[in-house]
N, C-alpha and C positions, 0 to 999 in steps of 0.2 A: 769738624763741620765748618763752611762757610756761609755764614750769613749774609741776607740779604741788606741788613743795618751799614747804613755810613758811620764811624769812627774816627772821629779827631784825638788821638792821644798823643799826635806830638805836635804842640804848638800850632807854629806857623807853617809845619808839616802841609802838604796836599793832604786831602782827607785820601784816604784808604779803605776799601772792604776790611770791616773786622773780623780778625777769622775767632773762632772758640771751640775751646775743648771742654767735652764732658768729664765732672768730677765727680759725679752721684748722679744715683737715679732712685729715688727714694722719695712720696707723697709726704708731704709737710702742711701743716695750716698758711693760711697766709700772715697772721700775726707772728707767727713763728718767723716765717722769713721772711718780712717785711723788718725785724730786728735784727737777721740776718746781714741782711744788705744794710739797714743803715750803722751795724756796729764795723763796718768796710770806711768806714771816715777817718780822714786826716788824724782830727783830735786822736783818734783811739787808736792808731798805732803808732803815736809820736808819746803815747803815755807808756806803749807797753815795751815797744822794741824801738823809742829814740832814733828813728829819722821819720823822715817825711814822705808819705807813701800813702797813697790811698785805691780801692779800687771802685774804676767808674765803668766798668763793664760787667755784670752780671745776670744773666738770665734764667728763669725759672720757667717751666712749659710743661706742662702735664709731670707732673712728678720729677723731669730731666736735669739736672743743675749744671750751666754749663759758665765759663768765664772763658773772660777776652783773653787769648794767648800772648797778647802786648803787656800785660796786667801782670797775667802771671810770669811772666819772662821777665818783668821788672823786682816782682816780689824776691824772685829767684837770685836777679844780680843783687839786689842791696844785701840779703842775706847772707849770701856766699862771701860777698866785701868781709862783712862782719866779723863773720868766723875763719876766715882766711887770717885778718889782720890780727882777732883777739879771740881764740878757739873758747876761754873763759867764760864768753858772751850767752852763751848758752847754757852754762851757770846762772847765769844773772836771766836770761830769759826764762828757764826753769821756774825759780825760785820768783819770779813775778805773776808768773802765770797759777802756780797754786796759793798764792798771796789773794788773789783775785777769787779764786776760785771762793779759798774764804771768805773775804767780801759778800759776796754773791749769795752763798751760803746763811751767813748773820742776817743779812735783809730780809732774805724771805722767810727763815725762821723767826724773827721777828714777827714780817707780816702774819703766818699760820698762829700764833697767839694771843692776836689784836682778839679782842671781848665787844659784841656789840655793834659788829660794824653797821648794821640796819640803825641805829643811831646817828652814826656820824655824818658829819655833811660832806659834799660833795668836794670842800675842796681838801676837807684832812684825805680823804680817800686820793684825792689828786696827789697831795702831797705824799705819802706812802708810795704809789704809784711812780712817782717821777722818782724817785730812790732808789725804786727796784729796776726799773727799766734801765737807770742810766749804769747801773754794774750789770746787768745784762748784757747793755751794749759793749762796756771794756773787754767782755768775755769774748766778743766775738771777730778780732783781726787772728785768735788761736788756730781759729775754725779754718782758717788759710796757712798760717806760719807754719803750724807744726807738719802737715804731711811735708810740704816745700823741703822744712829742715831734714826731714827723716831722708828726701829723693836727696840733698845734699850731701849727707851721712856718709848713704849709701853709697854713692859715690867716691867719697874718700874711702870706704874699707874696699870698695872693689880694687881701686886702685893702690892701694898697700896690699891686699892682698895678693895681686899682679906683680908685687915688685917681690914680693916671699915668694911667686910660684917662679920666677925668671930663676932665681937662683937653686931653683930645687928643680928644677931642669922637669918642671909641668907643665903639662898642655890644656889640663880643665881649665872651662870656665869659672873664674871665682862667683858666678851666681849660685852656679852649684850650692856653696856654702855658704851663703846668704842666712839664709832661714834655719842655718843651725848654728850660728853665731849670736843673728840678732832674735830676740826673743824677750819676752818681759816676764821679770823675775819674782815681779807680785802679782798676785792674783784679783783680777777684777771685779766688780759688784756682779757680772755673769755668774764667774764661777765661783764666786761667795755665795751666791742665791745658790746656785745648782747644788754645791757639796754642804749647804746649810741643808738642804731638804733631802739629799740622797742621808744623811746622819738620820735624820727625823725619820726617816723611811727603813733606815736597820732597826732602830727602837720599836717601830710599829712590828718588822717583820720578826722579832725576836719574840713577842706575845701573840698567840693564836686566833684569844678572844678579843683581842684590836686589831687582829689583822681579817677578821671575823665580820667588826664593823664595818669596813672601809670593801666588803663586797657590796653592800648596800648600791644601787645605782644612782638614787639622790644625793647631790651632796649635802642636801639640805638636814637630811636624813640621818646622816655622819655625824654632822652637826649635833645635831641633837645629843644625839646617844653618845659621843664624845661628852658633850656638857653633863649629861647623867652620870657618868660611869668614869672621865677620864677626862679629867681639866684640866690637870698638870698638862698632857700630851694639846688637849687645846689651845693653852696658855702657851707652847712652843709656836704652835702654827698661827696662832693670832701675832704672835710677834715679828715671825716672820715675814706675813703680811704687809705690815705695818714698817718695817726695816727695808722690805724689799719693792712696797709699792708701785714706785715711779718707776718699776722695769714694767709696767704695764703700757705707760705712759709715752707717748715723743712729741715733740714741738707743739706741747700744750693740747694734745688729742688724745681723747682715753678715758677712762676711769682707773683710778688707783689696785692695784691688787686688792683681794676681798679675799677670806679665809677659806670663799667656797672657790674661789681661781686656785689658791695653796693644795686644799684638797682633792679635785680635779686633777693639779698635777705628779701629788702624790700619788694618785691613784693610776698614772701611768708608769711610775717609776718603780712601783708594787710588783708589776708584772714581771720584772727582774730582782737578781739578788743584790740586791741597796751595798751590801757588806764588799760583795764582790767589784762591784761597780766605782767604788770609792778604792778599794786599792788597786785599781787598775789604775785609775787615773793620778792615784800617789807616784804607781812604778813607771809612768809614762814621764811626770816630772823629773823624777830621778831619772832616764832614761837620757829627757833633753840636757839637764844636766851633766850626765856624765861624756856626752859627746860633744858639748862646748869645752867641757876641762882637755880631754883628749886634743882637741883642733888645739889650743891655745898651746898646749906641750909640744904638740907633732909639730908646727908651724914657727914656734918660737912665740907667739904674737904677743908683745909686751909694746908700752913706750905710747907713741901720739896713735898707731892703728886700734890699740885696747882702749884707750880714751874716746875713742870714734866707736867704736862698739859698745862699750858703757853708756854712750851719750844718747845713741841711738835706741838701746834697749829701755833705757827713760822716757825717752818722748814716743816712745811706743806705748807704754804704760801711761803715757798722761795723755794719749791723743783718745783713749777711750773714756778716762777720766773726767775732762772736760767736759765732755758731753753728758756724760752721769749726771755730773753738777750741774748742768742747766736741767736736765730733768727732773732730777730733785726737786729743786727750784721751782720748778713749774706744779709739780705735786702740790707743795708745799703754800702755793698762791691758789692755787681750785678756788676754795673759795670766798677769799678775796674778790678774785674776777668773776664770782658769780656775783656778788656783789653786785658789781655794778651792772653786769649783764640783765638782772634783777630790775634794776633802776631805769636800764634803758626800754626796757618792756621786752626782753628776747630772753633764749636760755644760753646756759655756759655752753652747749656746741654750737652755737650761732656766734658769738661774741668771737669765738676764736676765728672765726672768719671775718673779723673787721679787720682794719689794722691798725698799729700803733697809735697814729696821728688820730684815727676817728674816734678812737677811745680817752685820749687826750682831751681834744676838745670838747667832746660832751662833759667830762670833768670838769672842765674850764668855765664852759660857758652856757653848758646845760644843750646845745644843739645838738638836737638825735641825729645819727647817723642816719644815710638811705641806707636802712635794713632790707629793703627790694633786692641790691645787687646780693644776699647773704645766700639765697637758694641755687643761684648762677654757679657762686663760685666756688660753694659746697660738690656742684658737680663735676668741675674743672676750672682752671685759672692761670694765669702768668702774670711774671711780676718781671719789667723787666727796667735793667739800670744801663743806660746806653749812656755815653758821654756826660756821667751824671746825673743824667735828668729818670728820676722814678715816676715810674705808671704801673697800674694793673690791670689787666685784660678779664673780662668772662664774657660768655654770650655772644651776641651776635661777633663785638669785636673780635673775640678770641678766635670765633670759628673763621673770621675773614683774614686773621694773620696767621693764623697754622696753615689754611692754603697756598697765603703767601711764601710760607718758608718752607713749605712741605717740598722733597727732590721725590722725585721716582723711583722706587726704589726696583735696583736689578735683578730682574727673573732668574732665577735659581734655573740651571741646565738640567739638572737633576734632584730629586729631594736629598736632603743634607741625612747620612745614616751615621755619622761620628762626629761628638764632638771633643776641641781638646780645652784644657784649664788644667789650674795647678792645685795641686794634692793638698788640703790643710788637714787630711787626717788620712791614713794609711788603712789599706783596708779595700775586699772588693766585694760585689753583693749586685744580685738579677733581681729586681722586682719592677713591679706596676706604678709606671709614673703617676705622679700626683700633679697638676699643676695647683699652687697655694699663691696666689695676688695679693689677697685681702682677707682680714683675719674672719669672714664668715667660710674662707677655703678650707679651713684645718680641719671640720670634720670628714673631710671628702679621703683625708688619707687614713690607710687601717696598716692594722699590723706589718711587715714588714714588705712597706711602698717606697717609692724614693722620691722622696718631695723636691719638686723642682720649685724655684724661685728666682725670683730677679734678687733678693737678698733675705736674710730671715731676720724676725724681732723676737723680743723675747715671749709677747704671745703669742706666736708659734708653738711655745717649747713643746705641751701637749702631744702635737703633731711630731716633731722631730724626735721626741725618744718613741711613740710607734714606727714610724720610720727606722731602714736599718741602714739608709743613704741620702746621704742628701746636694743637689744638685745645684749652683746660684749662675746667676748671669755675672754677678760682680763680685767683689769680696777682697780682702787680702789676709795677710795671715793674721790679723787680729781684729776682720769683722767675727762678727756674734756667729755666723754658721760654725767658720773657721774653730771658735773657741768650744761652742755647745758637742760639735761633733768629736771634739778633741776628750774632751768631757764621759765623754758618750761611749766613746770608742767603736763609732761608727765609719766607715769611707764617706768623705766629704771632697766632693770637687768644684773648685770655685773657680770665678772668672770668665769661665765659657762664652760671654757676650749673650749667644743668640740662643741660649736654652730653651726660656718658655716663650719662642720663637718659635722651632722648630719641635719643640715635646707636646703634644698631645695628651689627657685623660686617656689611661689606656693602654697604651704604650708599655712595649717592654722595654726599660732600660740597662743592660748591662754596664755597672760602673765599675772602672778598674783606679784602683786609687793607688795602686803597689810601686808608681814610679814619679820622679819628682814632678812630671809631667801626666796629669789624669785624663781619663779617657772615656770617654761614654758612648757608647753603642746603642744605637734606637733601632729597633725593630717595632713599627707601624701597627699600632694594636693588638700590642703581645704575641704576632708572629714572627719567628724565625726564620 
């Protein structure tokens, strides 16, 4: 998209229209990404990745996260320099980034043990505060580097891989085998929650009189008679709780998992054989595995192209990683930052919609924030970073610069009846679209629907194992749809752009997931 904003990024350059590309499209707090954007500073990526780079183009706009393509096209050359001249580099960028992560981690486990904080004065709470925030901030030049590095990667294995098909006299595209190369060989906090509770869920289904319980409709009710009869089995799912909470949680919005969220989703995973369910998803591991060993045999692939697949299959694994850890994190502060939310006379879902600076300064200096703009921007908001300079929009402003930037958008000749995306789980499956926005949409899908979404979280899940499909406008192959449906052993099509666009409640959807390219069929209201 091209914006209406002037951009000065080079110099004594003539200013420019700055053009930007969309990199997410995903509802965040504004405290969230107001740390965001200012962890994009100089300081903090001369600490992580040792040169000088900063980015002063960012915009946030109803959920949209877009950046200056000047920005990114610079992040991209330094990078590339980098690992061109010292491939090592990414070693040493690795190994700083979960260095951090640590960091990050000690602090606000720290802060979650403080005793008393309705005692302390305002500016010990400052000082906590200003510790936690500023390894927050280190955390956040990743939030750019790592996809950057993975497109960089990617890049060299296409191109080694191009040089193995010239002489083996092939005409595939080396995308083709992409996504059975690169892959992540640990398993993430997703599918540690998932196959922690599918376990929980064969022990329940192996007893008659707890699987007896867990009919009950309440889960309050579960509860209960769990604590009468079966504690041990409680004392698993309290912990799981408690282990897995902050998948409730994103950019400091939520409430922590609770044991009746655990059994809730027990109770969906009930309806299948738990036993069965876990060795499918054992033999699908071993499946990806045994067809990267074959490529690596068939291909030769040794030497700097398997170093570039190694490297890639890492920062695939640590690009989810990070983000875990600032969730965590943010769990683990609740409350803390009710604390002060306490103090300033609002509750913890208000406070999350100040930002950084305003939280600060009341620490500082005792001056309340205008908690007026907090109702504005709870209903929408923009944060935007143009040539450096941060603002944020709600209300009236906001509605006068979305018309400002708003294009026409082009009449459809006919309604869209297919669309295509790439396959993150094989599999093909006709049921009744769902569309799921926002987590009060999850009761809207029933037994085998096909939940359509702009992308899924993990309060979703619920909904996605009723579901026997599941649909995203975005994704790649290690967002959370991608993994849960893989998990699942459902057909999963992601990327499609303009799904819950063009999908309807209602809607029959045929989804074909059986080719590396997916394919989704609407028929208008369940008619064929």
């Amino acid at each position: 998209m091209v914006a209406s904003i002037k951009s000065n990024n080079g110099g004594d350059k003539m200013k420019e229209e700055q053009k930007w590309i969309v990199i997410l499209n995903r509802r965040s707090t504004i405290f969230f990404h107001n740390l965001v954007v200012k962890g994009q500073a100089k300081k903090y990526y001369k600490e992580m990745y040792d040169f000088d780079f900063e980015i002063q183009n960012f915009k946030y706009v109803a959920g949209e996260v877009t950046i200056g393509l000047s920005d990114l096209a610079e992040l991209g050359r330094l990078l590339g320099q980098r690992i061109g001249r010292r491939p090592e580099c990414l070693d040493e960028f690795m190994e700083r980034g979960y260095k951090q992560c640590d960091r990050l981690l000690k602090i606000s486990k720290e802060i979650s043990t403080l005793k008393n904080l309705e005692k302390m004065s305002n500016q010990e709470l400052l000082d906590w505060y200003n510790r936690y925030i500023e390894e927050v901030l280190r955390m956040m030049p990743s939030l750019m580097t790592t996809p950057t590095i993975e497109r960089i990667l990617e890049e060299k294995i296409k191109e080694g891989l191009k040089e193995i098909f010239e002489k083996f006299g092939k005409k595939e595209s080396p995308e083709a085998y992409l996504s059975d190369l690169v892959f992540t060989k640990k398993d993430n906090f997703v599918v540690q929650e998932l196959e922690e509770l599918m376990e929980i869920g064969v022990e329940i289904q192996k007893d008659s009189n707890v699987l007896n319980i867990f009919s009950a409709s309440v889960s309050e009710d579960i509860q209960k008679q769990l604590a009468k009869e079966k504690k041990e089995l409680l004392s698993k799912i309290k912990n799981h709780a408690q282990k897995f909470g902050f998948l409730n949680m994103y950019g400091y919005e939520g409430k922590p998992m609770s044991v009746g969220d655990v059994i809730v989703r027990l109770k969906e995973l009930l309806r299948d054989d738990c036993a069965k369910k876990l060795e499918e998803a054992k033999k699908a591991k071993q499946t990806v595995q045994k067809r990267y060993d074959e490529l690596l045999k068939v291909f030769g692939i040794s030497g700097e192209l398997l170093k570039y697949i190694e490297y890639a299959q890492e920062y695939l694994y640590f690009r989810l990683y990070r983000l875990d850890i600032l969730m965590i994190a943010g769990c683990y502060v609740r409350d803390f930052m009710d604390e002060i939310a306490q103090r300033i006379g609002i509750s913890y879902d208000d406070i999350i919609h100040l930002w950084h600076e305003e939280l600060r300064d009341f620490l500082k200096t005792g001056q309340l924030p205008d908690t007026s703009k907090i109702k504005e921007r709870k209903e929408n908001y923009a944060t935007l970073l143009v040539d450096g300079k941060f603002e944020i929009l709600s209300g009236k402003e906001l509605e006068d610069f979305i018309l400002q930037e708003k294009k026409p958008e082009a009449e459809l000749e006919k309604p869209i009846t297919e669309l295509e995306g790439i396959t993150a789980c094989y599999g093909k499956h006709k049921g009744t679209a769902k569309i799921v926005l926002i987590n009060e949409d999850i009761d809207k899908v029933k037994e085998g629907d096909v939940l359509v979404s702009t992308m899924t979280n993990p309060y979703y899940l619920p909904a996605m194992i009723r579901a026997k499909a599941i649909v995203c406008d975005e994704g790649g192959i290690l967002s959370h749809a991608a993994i849960v449906s893989r998990e699942l052993g459902i057909p999963c099509v992601i990327g499609t752009k303009i799904a819950t666009k063009v999908v309807e409640d209602g809607d029959l959807a045929d989804v074909d997931a059986s080719q590396k390219k997916g394919i989704v069929k609407i028929h208008k209201q369940g008619k064929i």
